[in-house]
MDAnalysis code that builds the backbone (N, CA, C; Angstrom):
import MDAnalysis as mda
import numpy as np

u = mda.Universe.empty(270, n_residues=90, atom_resindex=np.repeat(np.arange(90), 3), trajectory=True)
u.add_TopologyAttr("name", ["N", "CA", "C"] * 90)
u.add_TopologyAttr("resid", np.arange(1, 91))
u.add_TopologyAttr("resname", ["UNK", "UNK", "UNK", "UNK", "UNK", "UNK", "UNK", "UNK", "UNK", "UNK", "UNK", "UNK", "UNK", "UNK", "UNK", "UNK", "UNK", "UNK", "UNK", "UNK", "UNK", "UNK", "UNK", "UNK", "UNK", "UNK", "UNK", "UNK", "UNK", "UNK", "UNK", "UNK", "UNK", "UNK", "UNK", "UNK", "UNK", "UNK", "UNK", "UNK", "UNK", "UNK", "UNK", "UNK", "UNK", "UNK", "UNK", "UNK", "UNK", "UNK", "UNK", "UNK", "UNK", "UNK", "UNK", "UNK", "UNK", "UNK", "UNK", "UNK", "UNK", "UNK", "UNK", "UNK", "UNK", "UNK", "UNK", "UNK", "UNK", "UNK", "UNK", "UNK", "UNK", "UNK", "UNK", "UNK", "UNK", "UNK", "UNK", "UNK", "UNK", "UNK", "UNK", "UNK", "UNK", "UNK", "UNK", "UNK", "UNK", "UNK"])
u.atoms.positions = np.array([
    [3.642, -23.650, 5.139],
    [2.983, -23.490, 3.870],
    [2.061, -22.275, 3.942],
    [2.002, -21.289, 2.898],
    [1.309, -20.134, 2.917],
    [-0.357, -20.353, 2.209],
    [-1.306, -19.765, 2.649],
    [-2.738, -20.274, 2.224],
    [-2.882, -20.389, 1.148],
    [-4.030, -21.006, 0.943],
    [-3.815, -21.663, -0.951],
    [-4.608, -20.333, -1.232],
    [-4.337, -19.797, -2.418],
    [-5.265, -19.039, -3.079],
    [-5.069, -18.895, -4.406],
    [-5.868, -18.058, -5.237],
    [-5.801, -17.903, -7.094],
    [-6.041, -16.457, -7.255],
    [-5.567, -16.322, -8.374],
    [-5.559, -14.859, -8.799],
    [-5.979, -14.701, -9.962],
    [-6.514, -13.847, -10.393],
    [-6.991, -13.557, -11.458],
    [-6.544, -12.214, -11.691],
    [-6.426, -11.227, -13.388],
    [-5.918, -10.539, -13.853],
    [-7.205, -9.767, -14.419],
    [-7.567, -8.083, -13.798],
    [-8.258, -7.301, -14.359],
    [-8.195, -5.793, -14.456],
    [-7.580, -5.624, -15.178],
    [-6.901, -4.475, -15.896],
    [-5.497, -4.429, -15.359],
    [-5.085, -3.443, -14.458],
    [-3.901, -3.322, -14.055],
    [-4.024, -3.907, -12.417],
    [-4.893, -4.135, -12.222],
    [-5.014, -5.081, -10.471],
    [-4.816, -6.191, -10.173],
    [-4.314, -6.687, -9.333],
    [-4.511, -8.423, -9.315],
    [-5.168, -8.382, -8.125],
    [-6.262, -9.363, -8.496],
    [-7.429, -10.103, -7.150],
    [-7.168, -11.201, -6.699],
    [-7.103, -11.557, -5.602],
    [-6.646, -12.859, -5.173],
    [-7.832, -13.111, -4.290],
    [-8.389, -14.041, -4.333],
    [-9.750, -14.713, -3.849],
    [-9.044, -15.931, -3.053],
    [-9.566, -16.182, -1.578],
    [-9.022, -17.532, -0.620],
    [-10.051, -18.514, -1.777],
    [-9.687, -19.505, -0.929],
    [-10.342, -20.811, -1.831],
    [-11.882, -20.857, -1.026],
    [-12.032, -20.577, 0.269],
    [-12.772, -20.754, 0.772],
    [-13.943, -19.560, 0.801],
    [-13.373, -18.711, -0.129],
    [-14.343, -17.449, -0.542],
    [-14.930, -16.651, 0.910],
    [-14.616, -16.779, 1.841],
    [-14.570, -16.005, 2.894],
    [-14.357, -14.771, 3.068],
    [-12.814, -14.243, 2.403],
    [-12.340, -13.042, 2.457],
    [-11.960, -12.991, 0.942],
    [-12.267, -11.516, 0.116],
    [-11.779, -11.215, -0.921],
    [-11.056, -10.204, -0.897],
    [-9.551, -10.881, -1.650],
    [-8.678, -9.480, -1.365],
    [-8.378, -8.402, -2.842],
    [-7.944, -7.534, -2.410],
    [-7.260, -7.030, -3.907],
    [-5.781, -6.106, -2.875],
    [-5.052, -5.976, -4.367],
    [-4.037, -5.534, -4.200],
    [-3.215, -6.153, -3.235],
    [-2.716, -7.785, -3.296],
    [-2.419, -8.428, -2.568],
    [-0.670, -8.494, -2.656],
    [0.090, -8.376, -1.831],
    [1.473, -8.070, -1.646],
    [2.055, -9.575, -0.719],
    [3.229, -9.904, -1.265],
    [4.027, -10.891, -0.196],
    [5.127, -10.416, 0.633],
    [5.831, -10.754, 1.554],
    [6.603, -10.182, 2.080],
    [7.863, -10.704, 1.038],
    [9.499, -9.608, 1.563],
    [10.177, -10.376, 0.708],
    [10.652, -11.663, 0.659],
    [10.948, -12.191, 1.892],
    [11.203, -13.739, 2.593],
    [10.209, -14.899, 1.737],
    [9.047, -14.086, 1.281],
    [7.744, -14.834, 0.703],
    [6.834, -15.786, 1.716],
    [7.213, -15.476, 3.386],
    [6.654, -16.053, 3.937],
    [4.911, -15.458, 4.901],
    [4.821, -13.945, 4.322],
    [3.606, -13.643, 4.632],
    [2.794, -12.993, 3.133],
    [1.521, -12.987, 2.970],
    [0.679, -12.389, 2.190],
    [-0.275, -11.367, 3.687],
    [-0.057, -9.899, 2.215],
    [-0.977, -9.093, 3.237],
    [-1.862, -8.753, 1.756],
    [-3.455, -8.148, 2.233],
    [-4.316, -7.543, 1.032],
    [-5.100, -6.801, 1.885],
    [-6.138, -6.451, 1.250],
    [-6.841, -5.362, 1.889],
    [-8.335, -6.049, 0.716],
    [-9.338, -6.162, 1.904],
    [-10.791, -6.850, 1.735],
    [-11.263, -5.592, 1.659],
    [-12.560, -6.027, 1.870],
    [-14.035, -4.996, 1.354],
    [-13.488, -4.061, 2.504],
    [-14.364, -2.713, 2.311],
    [-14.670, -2.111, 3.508],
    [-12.473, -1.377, 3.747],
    [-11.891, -2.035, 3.118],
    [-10.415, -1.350, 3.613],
    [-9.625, -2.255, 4.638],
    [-10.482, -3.437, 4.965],
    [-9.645, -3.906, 5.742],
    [-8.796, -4.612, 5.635],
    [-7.363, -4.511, 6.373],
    [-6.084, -5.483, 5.641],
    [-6.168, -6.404, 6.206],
    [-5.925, -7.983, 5.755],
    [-5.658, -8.892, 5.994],
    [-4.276, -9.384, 5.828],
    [-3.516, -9.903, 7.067],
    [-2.538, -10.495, 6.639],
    [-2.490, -12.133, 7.202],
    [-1.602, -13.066, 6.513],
    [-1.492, -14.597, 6.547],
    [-0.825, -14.687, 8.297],
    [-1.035, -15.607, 8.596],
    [-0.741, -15.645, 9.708],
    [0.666, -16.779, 9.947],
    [0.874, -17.213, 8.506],
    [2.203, -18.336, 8.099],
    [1.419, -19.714, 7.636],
    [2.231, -20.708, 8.260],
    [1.878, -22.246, 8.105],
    [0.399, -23.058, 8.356],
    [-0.163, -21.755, 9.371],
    [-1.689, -22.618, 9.765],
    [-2.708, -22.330, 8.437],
    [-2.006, -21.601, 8.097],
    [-2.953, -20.672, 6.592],
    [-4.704, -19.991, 7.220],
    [-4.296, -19.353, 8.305],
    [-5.173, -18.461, 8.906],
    [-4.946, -17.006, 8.491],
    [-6.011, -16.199, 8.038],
    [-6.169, -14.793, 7.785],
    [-6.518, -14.092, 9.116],
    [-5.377, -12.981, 9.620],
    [-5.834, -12.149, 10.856],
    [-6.541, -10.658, 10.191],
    [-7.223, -10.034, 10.824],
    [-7.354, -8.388, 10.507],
    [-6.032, -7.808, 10.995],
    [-5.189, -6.904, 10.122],
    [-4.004, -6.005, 10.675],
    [-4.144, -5.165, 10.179],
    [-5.667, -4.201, 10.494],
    [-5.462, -2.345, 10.105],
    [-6.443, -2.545, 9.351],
    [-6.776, -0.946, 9.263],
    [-7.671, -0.286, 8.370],
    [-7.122, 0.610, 7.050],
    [-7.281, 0.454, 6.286],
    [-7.230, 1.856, 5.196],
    [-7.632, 3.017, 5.491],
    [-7.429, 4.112, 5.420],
    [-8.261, 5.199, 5.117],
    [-8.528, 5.706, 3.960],
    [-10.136, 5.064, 3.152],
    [-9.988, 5.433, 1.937],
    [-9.561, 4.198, 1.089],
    [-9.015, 4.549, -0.198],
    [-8.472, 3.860, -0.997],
    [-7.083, 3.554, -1.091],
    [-7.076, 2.216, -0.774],
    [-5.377, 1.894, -0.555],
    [-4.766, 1.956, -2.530],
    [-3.871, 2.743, -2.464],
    [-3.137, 2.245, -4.284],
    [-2.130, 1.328, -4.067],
    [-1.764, 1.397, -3.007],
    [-0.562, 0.753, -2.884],
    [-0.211, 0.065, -1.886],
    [0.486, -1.419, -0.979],
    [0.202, -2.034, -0.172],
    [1.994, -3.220, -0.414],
    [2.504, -2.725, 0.963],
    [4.017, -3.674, 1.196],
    [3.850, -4.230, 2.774],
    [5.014, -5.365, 2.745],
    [5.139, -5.487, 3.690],
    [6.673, -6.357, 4.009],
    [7.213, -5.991, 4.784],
    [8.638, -6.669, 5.796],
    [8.504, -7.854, 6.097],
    [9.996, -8.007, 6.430],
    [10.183, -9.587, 6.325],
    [9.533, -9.890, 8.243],
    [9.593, -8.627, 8.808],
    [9.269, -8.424, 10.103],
    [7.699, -8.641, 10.348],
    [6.890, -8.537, 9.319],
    [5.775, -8.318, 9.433],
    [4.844, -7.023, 9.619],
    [5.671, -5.902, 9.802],
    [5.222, -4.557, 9.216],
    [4.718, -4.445, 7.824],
    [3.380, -3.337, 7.851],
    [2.706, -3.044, 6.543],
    [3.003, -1.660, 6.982],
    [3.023, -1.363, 5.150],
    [3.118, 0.189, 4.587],
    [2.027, 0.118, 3.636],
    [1.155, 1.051, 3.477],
    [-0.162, 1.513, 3.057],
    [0.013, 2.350, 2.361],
    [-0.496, 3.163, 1.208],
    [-0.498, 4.072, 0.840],
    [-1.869, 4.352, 0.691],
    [-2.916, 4.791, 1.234],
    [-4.168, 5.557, 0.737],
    [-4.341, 7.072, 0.683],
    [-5.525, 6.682, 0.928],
    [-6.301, 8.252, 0.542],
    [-5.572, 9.917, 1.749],
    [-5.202, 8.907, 2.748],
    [-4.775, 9.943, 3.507],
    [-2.794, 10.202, 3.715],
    [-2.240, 9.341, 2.753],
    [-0.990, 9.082, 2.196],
    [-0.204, 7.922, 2.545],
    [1.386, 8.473, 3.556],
    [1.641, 6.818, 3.337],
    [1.873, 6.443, 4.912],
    [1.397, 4.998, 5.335],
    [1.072, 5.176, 6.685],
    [1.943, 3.715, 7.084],
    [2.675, 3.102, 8.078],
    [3.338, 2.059, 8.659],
    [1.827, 1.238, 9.609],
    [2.113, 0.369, 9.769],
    [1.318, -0.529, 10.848],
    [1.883, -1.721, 11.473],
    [2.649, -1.268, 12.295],
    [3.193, -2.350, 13.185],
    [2.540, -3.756, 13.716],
    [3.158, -4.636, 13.520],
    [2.229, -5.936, 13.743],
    [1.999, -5.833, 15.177],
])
């Protein structure tokens, strides 16, 4: 089971807030399998799901402003920020 969370709609972004208000994400992406969520918290940092325990790990930094944010059924993230488009191997 993937972590519980809610989303809310503000302008063209979607925010997805954990339930436990711990970590706030934006620009939150699933893999295609639908079995991981990755986002990117304050400060640039990405968070991705860790699966069934519904634990959030740190996997990477932004540089800058992420616009854009994917990820593999492998668990690889693709980033797009401020410094263009960057891979991050799990």
């Amino acid at each position: 089971m993937l972590p519980t969370f809610r989303t809310r709609r503000r302008a063209a972004l979607t925010v997805a807030t954990t339930i436990s208000a711990s970590i706030v994400l934006a620009g939150c992406t699933v893999s295609p399998d639908g079995k991981q969520l990755v986002g990117v918290g304050r400060g640039g940092q990405i968070w991705a799901s860790t699966g069934s325990n519904a634990e959030w790990v740190p996997a990477g930094v932004t540089h800058g402003s992420a616009q854009a944010l994917a990820t593999t059924n492998d668990g690889d993230i693709l980033v797009f920020d401020d410094s263009g488009l960057a891979a991050i191997a799990k």
